[in-house]
C-alpha positions, 0 to 999 in steps of 0.5 A, a space after each residue: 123107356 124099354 117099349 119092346 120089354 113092355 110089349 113082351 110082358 104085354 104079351 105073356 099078360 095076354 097069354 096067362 090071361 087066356 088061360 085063365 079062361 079054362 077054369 070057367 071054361 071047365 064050368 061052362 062043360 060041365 054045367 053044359 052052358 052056352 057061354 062056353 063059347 064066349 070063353 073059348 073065343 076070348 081064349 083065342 083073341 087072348 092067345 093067338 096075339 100073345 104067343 106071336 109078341 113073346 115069339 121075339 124076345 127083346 134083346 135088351 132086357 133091363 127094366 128101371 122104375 119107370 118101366 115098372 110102372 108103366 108095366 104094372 098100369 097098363 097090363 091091368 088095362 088090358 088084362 080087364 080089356 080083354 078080360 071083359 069079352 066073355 060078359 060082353 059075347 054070352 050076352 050077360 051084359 051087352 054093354 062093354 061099359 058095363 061088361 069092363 066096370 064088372 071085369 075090373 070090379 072083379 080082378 081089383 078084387 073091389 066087389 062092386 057090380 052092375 048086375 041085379 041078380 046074380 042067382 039068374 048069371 050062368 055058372 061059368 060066369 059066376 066062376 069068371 067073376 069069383 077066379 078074377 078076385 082071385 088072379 088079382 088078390 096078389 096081383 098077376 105079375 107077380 103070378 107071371 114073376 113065378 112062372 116066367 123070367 122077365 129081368 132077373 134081378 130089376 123085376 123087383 121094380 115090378 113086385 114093388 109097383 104092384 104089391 101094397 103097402 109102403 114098402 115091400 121086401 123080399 122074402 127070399 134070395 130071389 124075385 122069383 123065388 118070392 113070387 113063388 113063396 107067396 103064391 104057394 102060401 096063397 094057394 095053401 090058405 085058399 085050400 084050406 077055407 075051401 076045405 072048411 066050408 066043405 065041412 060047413 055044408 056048402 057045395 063044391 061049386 059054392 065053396 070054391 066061389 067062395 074061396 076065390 072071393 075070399 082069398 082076393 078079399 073079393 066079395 062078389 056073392 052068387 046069391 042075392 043076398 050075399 052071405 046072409 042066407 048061409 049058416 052060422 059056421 060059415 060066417 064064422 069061418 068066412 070072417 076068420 079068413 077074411 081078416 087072415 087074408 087081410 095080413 101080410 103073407 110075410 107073416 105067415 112065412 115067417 110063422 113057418 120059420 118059427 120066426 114068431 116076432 118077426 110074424 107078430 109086427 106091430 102093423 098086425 097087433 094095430 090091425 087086430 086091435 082096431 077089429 077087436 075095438 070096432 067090432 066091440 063098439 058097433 056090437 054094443 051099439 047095434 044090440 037092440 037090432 038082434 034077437 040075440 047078442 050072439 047073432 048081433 055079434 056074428 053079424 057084426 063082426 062078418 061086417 068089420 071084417 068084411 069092410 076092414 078086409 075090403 072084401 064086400 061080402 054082407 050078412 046085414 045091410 048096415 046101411 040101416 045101423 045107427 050114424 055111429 056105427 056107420 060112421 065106424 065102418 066108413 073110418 075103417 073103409 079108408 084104414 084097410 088091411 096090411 100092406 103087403 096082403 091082399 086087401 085094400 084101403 091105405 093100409 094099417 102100416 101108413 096109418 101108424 106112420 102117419 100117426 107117429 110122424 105127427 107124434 114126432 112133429 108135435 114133440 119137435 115143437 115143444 122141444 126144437 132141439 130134440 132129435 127124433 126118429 120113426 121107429 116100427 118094430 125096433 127099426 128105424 122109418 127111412 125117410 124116404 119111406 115116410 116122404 112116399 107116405 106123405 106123397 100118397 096121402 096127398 095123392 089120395 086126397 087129390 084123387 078122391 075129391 077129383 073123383 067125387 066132384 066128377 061123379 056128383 056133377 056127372 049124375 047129380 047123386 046125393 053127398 053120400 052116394 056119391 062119397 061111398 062110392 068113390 069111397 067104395 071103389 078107390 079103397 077096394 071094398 065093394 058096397 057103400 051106403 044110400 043108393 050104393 049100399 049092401 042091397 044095392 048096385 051100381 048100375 044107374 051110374 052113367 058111363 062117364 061115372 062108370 069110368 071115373 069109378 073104373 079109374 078109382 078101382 085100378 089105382 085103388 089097387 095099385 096103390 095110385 102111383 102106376 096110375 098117375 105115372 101112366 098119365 103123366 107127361 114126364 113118364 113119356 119123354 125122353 
């Protein structure tokens, strides 16, 4: 294992992660806010350290797979580590359970919080937590990837260990030059809603919170109530790109290249065709709840977006729906986004190889003699792909129950608290149901429940295997 090129990139993730702090920092100055202290300490403990790492680069460059992982895992440790102190020195949250809960909350783009009321939070902080859903949407290394050489062309094991989904290509010739492609297309799409909700009559200071939390399919709200309380054309706008945000960017780059088929894959018509469909039944169920169908409608489809895109944001506290449609949102919890966006959950694209893997076996029983093969869009599934879903799945499985059973005999909660929250956090998503639900918080965990929910969110986000590299014993011998 190269540790002195596990180092390095440490110390660049703790250099981009003080520069970060600017932008709440600005804040900070311009509301005049005490907390700015916060910031500029952090930005110190953050820069001073990373600038003398990086001052020695290693000699030996190469990166392989496992250093990939262990890169990936432990730089999100330490960017929420550090990432945590300014809650911790402006006083918002004096305990670092809770202050590192909230940070890795924020930059896994979950959404959960331990905060009761957000409204009474300095504005600085309230852009701290929005910029970490956005830093973390598509992922930190893949930002230093843009901006900095780490391997040349090996990094690739990088962007694979941290982006999502079952399989990541690049779109162009260089690893760089894709990192930069993707966040050029992220900034772009973050613009534009920005821009839009400007037209809809929110402030500055409200669109651009909202635009952060949006694009990394975040969902940590500045008002009690979420979303409740903002207009209609808000909603609608807020929903529209809260799904756009939850497909592949490679579609829109391939859109721009006028590559309309290649843009319109399955994965996406599956995605589009399970929020038409669930958005359709739970509207049709909840009916009698609305005053109107177009609100029912708006409210509902907020709702699936904002759950399918394990963003968080709510309009409605759906924990007050009948079984069916909870039963509904609970499914598509676990189903997600695309891979390769920046929402959560397993992924559309593991769920129709899943599917189709099942087709195949069931065909191969009545006919033992027919070969058959995993197709998507016209090209065959490598079987080293579907053996890597397979291996999630059971991973996932293993993780969740592990966790659930932990956090049910930590704090005693009830079967459904204690499921959605689980649920809640590996999947990305933010609210739950019961005592973690819409208008709730999960602030009465203990702090052992804090830290099997902390290590739900990160390998939640990184898809597991970082995670569960990091802590095998194979990864460190020889």
């Amino acid at each position: 294992m190269n540790f002195a090129m596990i180092i390095y990139v440490l110390g660049w993730l703790l250099i981009f992660d003080g520069i970060f702090m600017t932008v709440p920092l600005m804040t900070a100055f311009v509301c005049r806010e005490d907390a700015a202290a916060a910031f500029l300490l952090t930005m110190a403990v953050c820069l001073l350290p990373g600038m003398l790492i990086v001052s020695k680069k290693p000699r030996d460059k190469t990166l392989y797979a496992r250093d990939g992982y262990v890169i990936v895992a432990l730089s999100w440790i330490v960017m929420s580590l550090f990432g945590a102190l300014p809650f911790v020195i402006s006083g918002v949250l004096p305990s670092y359970a809770d202050a590192l809960f909230e940070t890795v909350s924020g930059f896994t783009t979950t959404g959960a919080t331990v905060i009761k009321d957000v409204e009474a939070l300095p504005r600085s902080i309230i852009m701290w937590r929005s910029f970490t859903h956005w830093v973390g949407g598509m992922g930190v290394l893949v930002f230093l990837m843009a901006f900095i050489p780490l391997s040349g062309g090996q990094n690739m094991h990088i962007m694979k260990a941290e982006s999502t989904g079952p399989s990541v290509n690049k779109l162009m010739p260089g690893v760089k030059t894709t990192a930069l492609v993707l966040y050029t297309l992220y900034f772009l799409l973050t613009l534009v809603e920005f821009v839009m909700l400007l037209f809809g009559g929110m402030s500055v200071f409200e669109a651009v919170n909202t635009a952060f939390s949006t694009a990394g399919t975040g969902g940590f709200g500045f008002r009690n109530d979420s979303f409740a309380s903002f207009s209609p054309y808000c909603q609608y706008v807020v929903a529209a790109f809260m799904l756009m945000f939850s497909i592949s960017f490679s579609s829109y780059h391939f859109i721009i290249k006028r590559r309309f088929k290649a843009a319109f894959t399955l994965e996406v018509k599956v995605f589009l065709a399970v929020v038409i469909g669930v958005t359709a039944m739970i509207t049709l169920n909840v009916r009698d709840m609305f005053p109107t169908l177009e609100e029912c409608f708006r409210n509902v489809l907020f709702t699936v977006s904002s759950v399918i895109s394990t963003t968080g944001f709510v309009t409605a506290d759906f924990d007050l729906w009948p079984s069916f449609s909870k039963v509904l949102l609970v499914t598509i919890m676990f189903i997600g986004a695309c891979a390769g966006s920046t929402g959560g959950g397993m992924k559309v694209s593991r769920i129709i190889i899943m599917v189709k893997g099942i087709g195949k076996e069931l065909r191969q029983m009545v006919h033992p003699r027919q070969i058959r093969r995993i197709t998507m869009d016209g090209t065959q599934v490598s079987h080293e792909v579907v053996r890597a879903v397979n291996v999630y799945m059971v991973s996932f499985v293993l993780v969740f129950v592990i966790s659930l059973l932990l956090i049910v005999l930590l704090d005693e909660t009830g079967l459904v608290t204690g499921f959605t929250a689980v649920a809640a956090t590996i999947n990305n998503i933010g609210p739950g149901l019961e005592a973690v639900g819409p208008t709730c918080n999960f602030a009465f965990f203990s702090m052992p429940s804090k830290l099997v929910l902390i290590f739900d969110m990160i390998a939640g986000r990184l898809e597991l295997f970082p995670m569960l590299v990091l802590i095998h014993p194979a990864t460190w011998k020889k």
